[in-house]
C-alpha atoms as an extended CHARMM CRD file, in Angstrom:
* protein
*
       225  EXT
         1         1  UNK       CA              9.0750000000        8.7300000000      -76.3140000000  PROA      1               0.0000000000
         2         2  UNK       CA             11.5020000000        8.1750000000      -73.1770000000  PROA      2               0.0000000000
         3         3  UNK       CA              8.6190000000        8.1090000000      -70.9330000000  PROA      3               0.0000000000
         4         4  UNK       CA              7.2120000000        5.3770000000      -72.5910000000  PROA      4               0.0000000000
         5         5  UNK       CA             10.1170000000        3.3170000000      -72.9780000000  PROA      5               0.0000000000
         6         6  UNK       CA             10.3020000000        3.5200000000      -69.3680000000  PROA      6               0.0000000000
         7         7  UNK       CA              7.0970000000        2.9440000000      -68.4330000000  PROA      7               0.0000000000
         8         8  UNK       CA              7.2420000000       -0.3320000000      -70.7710000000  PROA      8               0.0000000000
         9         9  UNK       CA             10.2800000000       -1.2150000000      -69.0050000000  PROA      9               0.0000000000
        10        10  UNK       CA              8.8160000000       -1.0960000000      -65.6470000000  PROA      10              0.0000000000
        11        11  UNK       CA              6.0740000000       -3.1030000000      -66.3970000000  PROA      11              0.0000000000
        12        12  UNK       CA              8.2580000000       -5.6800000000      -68.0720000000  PROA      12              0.0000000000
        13        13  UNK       CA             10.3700000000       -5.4320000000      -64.8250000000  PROA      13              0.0000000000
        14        14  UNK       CA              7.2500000000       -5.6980000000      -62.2750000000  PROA      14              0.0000000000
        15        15  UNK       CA              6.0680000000       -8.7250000000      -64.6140000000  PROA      15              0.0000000000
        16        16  UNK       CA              9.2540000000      -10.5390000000      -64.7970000000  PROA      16              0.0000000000
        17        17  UNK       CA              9.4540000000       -9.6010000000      -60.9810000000  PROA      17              0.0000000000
        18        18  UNK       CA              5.7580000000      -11.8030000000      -60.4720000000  PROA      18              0.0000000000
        19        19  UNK       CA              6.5350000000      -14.6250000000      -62.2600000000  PROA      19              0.0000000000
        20        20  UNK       CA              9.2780000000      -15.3840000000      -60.2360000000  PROA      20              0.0000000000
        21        21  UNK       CA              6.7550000000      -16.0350000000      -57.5800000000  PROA      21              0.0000000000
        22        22  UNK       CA              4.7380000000      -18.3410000000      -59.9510000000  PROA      22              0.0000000000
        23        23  UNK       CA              4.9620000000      -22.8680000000      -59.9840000000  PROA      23              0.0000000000
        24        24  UNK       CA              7.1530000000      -22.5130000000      -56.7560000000  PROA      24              0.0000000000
        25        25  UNK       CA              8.0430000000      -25.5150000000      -55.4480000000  PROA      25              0.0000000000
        26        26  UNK       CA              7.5690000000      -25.6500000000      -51.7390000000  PROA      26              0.0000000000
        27        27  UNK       CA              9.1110000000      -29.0760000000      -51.3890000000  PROA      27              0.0000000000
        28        28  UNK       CA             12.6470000000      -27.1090000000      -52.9300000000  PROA      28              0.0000000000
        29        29  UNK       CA             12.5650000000      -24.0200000000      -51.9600000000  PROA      29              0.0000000000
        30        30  UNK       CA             16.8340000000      -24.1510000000      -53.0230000000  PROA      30              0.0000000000
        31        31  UNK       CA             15.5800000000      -23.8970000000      -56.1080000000  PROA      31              0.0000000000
        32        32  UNK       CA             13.7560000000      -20.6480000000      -56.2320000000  PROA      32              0.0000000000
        33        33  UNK       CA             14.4950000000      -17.8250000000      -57.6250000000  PROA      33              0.0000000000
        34        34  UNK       CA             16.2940000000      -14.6120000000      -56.1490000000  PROA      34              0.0000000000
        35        35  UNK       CA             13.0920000000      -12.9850000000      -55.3060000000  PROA      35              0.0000000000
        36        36  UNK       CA             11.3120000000      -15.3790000000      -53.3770000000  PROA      36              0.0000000000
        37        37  UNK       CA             14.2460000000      -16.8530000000      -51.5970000000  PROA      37              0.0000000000
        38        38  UNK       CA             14.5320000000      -12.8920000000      -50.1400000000  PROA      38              0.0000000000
        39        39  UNK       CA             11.0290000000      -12.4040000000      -49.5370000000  PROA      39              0.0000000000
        40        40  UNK       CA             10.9720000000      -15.6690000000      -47.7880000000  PROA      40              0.0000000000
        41        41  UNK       CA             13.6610000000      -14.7990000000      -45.5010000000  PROA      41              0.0000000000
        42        42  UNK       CA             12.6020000000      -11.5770000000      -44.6480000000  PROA      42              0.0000000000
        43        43  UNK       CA              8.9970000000      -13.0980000000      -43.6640000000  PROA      43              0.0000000000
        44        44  UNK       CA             11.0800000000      -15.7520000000      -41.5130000000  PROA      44              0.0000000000
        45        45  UNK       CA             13.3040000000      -13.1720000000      -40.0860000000  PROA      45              0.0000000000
        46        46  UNK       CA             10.2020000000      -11.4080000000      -39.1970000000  PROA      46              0.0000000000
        47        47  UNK       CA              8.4820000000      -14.2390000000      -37.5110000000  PROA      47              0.0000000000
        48        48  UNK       CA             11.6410000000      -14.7980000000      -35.3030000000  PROA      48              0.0000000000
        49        49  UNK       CA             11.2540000000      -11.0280000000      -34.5580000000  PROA      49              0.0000000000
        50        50  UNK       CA              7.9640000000      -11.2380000000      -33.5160000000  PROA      50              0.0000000000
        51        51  UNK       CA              8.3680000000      -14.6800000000      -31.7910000000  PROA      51              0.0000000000
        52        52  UNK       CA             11.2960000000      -13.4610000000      -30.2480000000  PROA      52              0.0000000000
        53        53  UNK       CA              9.7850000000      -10.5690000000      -28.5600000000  PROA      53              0.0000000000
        54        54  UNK       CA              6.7570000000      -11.9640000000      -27.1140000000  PROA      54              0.0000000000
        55        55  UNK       CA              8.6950000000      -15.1190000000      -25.3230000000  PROA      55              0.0000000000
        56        56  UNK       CA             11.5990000000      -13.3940000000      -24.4010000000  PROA      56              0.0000000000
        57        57  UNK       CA             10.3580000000       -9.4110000000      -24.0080000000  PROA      57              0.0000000000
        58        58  UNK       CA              6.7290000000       -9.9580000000      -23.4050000000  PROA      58              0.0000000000
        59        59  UNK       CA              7.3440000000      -10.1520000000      -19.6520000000  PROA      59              0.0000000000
        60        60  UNK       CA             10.0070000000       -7.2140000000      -19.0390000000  PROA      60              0.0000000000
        61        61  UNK       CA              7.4180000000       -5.1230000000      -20.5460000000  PROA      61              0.0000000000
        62        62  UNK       CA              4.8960000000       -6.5820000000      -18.6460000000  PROA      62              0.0000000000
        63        63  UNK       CA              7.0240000000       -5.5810000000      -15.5430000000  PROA      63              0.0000000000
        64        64  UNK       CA              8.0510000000       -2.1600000000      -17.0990000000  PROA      64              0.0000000000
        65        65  UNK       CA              4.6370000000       -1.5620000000      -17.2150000000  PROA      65              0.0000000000
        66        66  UNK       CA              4.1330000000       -2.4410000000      -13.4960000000  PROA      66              0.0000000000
        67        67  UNK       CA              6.4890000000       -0.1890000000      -12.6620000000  PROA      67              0.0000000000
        68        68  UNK       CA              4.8180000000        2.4650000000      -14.7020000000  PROA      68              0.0000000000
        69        69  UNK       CA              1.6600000000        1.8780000000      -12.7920000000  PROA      69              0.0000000000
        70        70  UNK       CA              3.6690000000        2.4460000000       -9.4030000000  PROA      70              0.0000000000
        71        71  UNK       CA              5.3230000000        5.5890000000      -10.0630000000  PROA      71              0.0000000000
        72        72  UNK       CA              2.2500000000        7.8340000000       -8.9020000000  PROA      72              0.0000000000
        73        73  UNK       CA              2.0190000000        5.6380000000       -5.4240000000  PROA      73              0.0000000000
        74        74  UNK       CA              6.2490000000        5.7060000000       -5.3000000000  PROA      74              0.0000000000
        75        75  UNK       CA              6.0330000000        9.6230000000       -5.7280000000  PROA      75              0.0000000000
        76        76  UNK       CA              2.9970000000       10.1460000000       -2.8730000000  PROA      76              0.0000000000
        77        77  UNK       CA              5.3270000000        8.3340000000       -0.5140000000  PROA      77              0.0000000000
        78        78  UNK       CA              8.0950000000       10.0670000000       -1.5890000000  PROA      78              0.0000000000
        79        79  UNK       CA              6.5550000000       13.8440000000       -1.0560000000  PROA      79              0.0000000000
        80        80  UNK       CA              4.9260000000       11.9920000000        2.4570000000  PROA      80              0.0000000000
        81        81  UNK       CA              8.4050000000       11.2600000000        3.9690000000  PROA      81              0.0000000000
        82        82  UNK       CA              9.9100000000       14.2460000000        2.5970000000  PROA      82              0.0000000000
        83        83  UNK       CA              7.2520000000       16.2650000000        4.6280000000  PROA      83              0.0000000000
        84        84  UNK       CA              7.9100000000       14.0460000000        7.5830000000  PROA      84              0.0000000000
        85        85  UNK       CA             11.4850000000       14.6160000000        7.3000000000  PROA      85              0.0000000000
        86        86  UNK       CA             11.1200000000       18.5970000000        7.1960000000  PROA      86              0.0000000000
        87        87  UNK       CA              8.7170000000       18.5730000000       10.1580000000  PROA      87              0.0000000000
        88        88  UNK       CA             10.8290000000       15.8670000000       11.9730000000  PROA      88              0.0000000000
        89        89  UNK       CA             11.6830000000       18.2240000000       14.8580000000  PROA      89              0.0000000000
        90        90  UNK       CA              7.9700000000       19.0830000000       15.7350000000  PROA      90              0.0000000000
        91        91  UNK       CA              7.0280000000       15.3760000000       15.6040000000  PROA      91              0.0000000000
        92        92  UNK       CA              9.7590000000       14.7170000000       18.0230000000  PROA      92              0.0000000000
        93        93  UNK       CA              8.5880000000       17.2850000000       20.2840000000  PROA      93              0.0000000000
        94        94  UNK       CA              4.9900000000       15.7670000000       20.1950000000  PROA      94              0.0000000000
        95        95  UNK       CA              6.2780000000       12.7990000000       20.5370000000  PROA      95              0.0000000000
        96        96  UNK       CA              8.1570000000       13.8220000000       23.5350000000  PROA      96              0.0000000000
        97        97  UNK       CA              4.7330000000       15.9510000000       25.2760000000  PROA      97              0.0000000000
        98        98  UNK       CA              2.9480000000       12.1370000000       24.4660000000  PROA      98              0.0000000000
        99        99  UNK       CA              5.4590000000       10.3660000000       26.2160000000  PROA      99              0.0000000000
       100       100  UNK       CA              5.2700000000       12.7830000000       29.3420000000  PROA      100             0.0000000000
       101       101  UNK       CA              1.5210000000       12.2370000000       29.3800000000  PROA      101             0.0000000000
       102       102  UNK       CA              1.2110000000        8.7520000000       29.1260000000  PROA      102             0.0000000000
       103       103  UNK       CA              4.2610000000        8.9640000000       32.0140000000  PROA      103             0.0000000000
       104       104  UNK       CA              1.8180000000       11.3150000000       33.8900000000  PROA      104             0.0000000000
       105       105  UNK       CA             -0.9430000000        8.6900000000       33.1760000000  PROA      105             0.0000000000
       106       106  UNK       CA              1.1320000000        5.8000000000       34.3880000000  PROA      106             0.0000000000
       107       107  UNK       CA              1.9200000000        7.6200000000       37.8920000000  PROA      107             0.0000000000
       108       108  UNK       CA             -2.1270000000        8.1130000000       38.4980000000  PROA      108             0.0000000000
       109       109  UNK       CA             -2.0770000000        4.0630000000       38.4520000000  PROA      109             0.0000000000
       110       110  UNK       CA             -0.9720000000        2.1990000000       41.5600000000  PROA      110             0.0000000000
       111       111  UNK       CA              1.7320000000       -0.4300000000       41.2040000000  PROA      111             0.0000000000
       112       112  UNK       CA              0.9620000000       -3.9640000000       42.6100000000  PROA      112             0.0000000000
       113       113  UNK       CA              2.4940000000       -3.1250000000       45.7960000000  PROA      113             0.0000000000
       114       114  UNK       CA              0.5500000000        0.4390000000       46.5730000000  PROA      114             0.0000000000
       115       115  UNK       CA             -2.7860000000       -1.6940000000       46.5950000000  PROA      115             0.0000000000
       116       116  UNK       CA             -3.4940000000       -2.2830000000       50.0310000000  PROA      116             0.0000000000
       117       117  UNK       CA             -2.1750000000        1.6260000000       50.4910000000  PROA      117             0.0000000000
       118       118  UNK       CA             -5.0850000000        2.7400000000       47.9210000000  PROA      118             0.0000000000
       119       119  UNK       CA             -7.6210000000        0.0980000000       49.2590000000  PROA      119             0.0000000000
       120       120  UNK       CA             -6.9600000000        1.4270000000       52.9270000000  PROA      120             0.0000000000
       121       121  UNK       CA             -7.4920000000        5.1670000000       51.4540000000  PROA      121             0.0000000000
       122       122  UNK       CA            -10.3800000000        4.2230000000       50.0630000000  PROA      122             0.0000000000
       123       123  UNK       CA            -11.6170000000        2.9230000000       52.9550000000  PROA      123             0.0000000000
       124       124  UNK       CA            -10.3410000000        5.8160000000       55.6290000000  PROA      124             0.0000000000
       125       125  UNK       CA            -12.2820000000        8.6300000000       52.8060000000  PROA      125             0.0000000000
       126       126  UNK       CA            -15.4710000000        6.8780000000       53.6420000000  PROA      126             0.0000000000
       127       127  UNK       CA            -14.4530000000        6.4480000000       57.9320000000  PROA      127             0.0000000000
       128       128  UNK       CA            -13.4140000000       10.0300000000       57.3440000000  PROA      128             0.0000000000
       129       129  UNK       CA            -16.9420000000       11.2020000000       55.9310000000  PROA      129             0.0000000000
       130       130  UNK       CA            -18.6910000000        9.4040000000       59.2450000000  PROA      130             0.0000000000
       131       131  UNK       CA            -20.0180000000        6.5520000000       56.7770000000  PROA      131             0.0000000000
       132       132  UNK       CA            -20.2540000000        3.2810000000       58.4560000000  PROA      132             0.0000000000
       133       133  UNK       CA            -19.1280000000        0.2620000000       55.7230000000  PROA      133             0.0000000000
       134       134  UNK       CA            -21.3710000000       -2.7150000000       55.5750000000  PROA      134             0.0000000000
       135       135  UNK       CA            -19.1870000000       -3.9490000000       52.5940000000  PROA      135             0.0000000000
       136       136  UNK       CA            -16.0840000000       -3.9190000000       51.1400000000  PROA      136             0.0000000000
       137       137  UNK       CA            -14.7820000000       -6.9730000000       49.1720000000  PROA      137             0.0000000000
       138       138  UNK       CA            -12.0520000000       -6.5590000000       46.7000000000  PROA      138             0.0000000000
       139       139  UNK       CA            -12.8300000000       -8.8720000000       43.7940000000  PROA      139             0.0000000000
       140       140  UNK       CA            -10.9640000000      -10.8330000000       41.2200000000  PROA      140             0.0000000000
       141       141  UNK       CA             -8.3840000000       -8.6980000000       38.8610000000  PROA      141             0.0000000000
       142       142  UNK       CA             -8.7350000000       -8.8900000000       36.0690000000  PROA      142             0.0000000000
       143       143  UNK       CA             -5.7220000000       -8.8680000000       33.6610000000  PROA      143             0.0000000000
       144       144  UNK       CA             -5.7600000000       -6.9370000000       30.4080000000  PROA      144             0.0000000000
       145       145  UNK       CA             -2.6480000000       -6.4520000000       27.3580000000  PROA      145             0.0000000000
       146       146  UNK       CA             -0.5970000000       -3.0330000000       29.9230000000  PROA      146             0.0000000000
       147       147  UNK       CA             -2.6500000000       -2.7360000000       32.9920000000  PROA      147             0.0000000000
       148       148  UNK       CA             -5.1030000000       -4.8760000000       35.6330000000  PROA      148             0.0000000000
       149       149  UNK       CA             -8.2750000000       -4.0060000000       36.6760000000  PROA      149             0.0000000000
       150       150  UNK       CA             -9.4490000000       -4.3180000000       40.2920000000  PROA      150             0.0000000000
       151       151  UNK       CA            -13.2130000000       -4.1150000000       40.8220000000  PROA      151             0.0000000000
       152       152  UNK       CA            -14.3580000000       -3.6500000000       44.8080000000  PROA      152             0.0000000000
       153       153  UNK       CA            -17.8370000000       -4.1890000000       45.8810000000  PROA      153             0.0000000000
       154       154  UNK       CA            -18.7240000000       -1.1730000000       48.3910000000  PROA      154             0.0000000000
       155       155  UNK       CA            -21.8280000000       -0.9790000000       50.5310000000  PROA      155             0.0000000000
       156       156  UNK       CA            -22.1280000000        2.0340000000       53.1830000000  PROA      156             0.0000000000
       157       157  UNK       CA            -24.5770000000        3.8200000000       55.0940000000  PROA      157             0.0000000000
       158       158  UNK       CA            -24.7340000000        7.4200000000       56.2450000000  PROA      158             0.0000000000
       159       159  UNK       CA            -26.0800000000       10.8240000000       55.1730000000  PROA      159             0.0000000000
       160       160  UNK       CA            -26.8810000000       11.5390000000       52.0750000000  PROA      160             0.0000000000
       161       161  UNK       CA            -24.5090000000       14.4470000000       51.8580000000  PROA      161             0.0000000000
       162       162  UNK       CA            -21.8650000000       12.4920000000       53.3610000000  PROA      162             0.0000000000
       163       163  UNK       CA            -22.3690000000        9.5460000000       50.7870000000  PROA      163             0.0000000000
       164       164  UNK       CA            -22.0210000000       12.4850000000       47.9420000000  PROA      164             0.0000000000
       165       165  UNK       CA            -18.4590000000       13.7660000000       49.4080000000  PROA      165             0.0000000000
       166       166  UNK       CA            -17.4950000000       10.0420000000       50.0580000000  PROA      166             0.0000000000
       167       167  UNK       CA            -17.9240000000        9.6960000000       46.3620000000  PROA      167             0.0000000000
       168       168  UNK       CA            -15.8220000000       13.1000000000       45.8680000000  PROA      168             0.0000000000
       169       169  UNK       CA            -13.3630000000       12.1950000000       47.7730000000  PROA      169             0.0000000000
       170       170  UNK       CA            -12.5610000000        9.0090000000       45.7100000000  PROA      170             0.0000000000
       171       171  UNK       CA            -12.7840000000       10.9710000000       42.5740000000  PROA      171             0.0000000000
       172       172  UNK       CA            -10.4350000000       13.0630000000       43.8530000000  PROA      172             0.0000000000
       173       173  UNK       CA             -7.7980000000       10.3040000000       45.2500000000  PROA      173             0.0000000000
       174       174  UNK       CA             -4.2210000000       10.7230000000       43.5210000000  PROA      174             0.0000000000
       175       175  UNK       CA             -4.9520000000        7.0190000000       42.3880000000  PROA      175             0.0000000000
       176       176  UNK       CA             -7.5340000000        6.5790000000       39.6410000000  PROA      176             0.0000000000
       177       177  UNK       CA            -10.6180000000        5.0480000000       41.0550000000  PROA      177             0.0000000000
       178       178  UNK       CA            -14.0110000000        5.0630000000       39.1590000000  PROA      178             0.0000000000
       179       179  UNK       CA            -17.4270000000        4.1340000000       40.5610000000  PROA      179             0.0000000000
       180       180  UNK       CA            -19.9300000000        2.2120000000       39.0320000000  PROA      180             0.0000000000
       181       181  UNK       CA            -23.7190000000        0.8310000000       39.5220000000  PROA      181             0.0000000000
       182       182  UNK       CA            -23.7910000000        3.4560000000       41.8130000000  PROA      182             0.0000000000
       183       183  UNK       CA            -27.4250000000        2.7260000000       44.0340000000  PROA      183             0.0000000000
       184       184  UNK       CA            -28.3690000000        4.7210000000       47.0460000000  PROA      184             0.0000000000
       185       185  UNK       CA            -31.5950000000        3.2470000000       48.3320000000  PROA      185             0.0000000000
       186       186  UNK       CA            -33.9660000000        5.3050000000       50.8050000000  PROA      186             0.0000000000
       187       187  UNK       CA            -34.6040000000        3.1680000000       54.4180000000  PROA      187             0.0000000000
       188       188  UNK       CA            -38.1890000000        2.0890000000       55.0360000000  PROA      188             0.0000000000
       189       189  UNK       CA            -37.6010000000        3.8280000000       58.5240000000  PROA      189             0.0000000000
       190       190  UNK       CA            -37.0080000000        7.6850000000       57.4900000000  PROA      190             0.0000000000
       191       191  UNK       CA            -35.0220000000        7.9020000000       60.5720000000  PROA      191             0.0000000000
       192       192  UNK       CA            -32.5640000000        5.5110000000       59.2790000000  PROA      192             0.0000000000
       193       193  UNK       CA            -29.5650000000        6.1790000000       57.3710000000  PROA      193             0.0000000000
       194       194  UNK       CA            -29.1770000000        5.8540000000       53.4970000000  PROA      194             0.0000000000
       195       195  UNK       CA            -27.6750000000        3.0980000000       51.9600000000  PROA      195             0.0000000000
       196       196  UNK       CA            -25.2100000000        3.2920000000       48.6840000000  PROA      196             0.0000000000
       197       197  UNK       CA            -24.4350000000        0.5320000000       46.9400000000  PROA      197             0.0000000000
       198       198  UNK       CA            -21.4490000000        0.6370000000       43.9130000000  PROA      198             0.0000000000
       199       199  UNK       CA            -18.4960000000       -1.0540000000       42.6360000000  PROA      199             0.0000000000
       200       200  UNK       CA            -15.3100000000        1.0420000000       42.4470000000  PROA      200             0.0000000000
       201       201  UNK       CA            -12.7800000000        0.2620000000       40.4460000000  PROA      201             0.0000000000
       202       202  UNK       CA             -8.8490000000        1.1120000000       40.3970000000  PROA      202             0.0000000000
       203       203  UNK       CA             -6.3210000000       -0.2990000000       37.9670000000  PROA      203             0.0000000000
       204       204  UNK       CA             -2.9740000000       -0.2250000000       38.1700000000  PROA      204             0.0000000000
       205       205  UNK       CA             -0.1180000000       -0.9870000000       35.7980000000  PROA      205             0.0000000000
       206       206  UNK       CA              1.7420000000       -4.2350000000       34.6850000000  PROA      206             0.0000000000
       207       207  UNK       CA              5.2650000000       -4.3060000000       35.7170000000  PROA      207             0.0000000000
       208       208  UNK       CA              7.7220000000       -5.5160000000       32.7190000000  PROA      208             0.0000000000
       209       209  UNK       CA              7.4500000000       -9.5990000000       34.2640000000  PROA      209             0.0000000000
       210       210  UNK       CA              3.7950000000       -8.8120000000       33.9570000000  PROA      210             0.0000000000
       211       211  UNK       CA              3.8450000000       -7.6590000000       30.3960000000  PROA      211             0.0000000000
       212       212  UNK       CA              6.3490000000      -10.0130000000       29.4110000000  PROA      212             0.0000000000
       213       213  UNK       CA              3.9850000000      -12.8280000000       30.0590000000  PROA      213             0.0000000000
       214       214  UNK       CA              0.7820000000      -10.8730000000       28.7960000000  PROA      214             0.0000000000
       215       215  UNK       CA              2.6320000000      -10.9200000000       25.6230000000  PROA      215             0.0000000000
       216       216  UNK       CA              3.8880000000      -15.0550000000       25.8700000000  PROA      216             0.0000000000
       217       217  UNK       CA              0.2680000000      -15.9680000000       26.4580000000  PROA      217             0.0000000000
       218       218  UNK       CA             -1.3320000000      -14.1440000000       23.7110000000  PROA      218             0.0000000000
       219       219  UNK       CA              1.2540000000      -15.6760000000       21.0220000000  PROA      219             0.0000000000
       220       220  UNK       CA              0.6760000000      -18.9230000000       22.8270000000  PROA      220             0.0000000000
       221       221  UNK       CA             -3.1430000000      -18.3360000000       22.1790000000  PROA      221             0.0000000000
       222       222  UNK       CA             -3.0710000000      -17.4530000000       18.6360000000  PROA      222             0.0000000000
       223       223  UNK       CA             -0.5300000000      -20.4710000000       17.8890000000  PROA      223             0.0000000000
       224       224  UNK       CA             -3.4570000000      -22.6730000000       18.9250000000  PROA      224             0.0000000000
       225       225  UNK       CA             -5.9570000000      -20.4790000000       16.4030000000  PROA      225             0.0000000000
């Protein structure tokens, strides 16, 4: 009997509950009863939840997320430098043996004024083999970012074994000095010498002035790019 006293009073309570809902008045909505003036703020207060966190949270989230997305990159960096860091002392050590070479490299190249030395040894290797020179005409240098490059048009004639330690000899010059188009041509007379043709090269290495204005005149060209 209590059971369904209640249950009658429920659905009294549930119907008395949805009329209140029933001829509203949107035009006076201070005139509504309890019941839809709460549901009617808690749908507004809901909307200014909502609308409230897309235009003012939309974009930290936005950015938390960004940051989110970086974390795996940030940690690969992190574990990089940290292994740089613990092998710091070896990489300053091969830092140090590159240094020495390149320092090593630098004292194979003649400076601008040890030219005419290295042209005149150039020269003496060949006397010195018996070779007699029909030609030997340094050309233009030609300037490049650290170093210049002097090409030298060579022409001799001699003995074909002497040609060979000519070219030996100028490998083996404390300078660096490369030949190229090397050409020995074979006289018409078989009782004449042989004739080599080639173009050595040497290069030597900009002096700080030098670099300096290597350096001006490529900004100055990619200014006018």
């Amino acid at each position: 009997m209590a059971t369904s006293l209640k249950k009658i009073d429920l659905n009294a309570w549930f119907a008395e509950f949805a009329a209140q809902f029933q001829d509203l008045n949107p035009k006076e909505p201070g005139q509504w009863p309890l019941a839809p003036k709460v549901a009617a703020g808690l749908f507004v207060m809901a909307l200014t939840i909502a609308g409230g966190y897309f235009v003012l949270l939309a974009d930290e989230q936005a950015r938390l997320e960004a940051e989110y997305a970086r974390e795996p990159q940030l940690r690969d960096d992190f574990r990089n430098k940290l292994a740089q860091a613990v092998n710091l002392p070896e990489l300053r050590k091969q830092k140090s043996q590159v240094e020495e070479y390149v320092t090593q490299l630098e004292k194979q190249l003649p400076g601008k004024a040890e030219i005419d030395s290295l042209l005149s040894d150039i020269s003496s290797a060949g006397v010195g083999r018996g070779l007699q020179f029909e030609l030997f005409r340094p050309g233009q240098v030609l300037v490049k970012d650290y170093y210049a490059e002097l090409p030298i048009a060579v022409r001799v004639s001699g003995r074909y074994h002497d040609i060979g330690a000519f070219a030996a000899d100028v490998a083996n010059l404390s300078r660096i000095v490369t030949l190229h188009n090397l050409i020995v041509v074979a006289p018409a007379n078989p009782a004449s010498p042989l004739s080599m043709e080639a173009t050595a090269r040497t290069y030597r290495y900009l002096d700080a002035t030098e670099v300096a204005e290597q350096k001006k005149a490529a900004a100055k060209a990619g200014g006018k790019k």
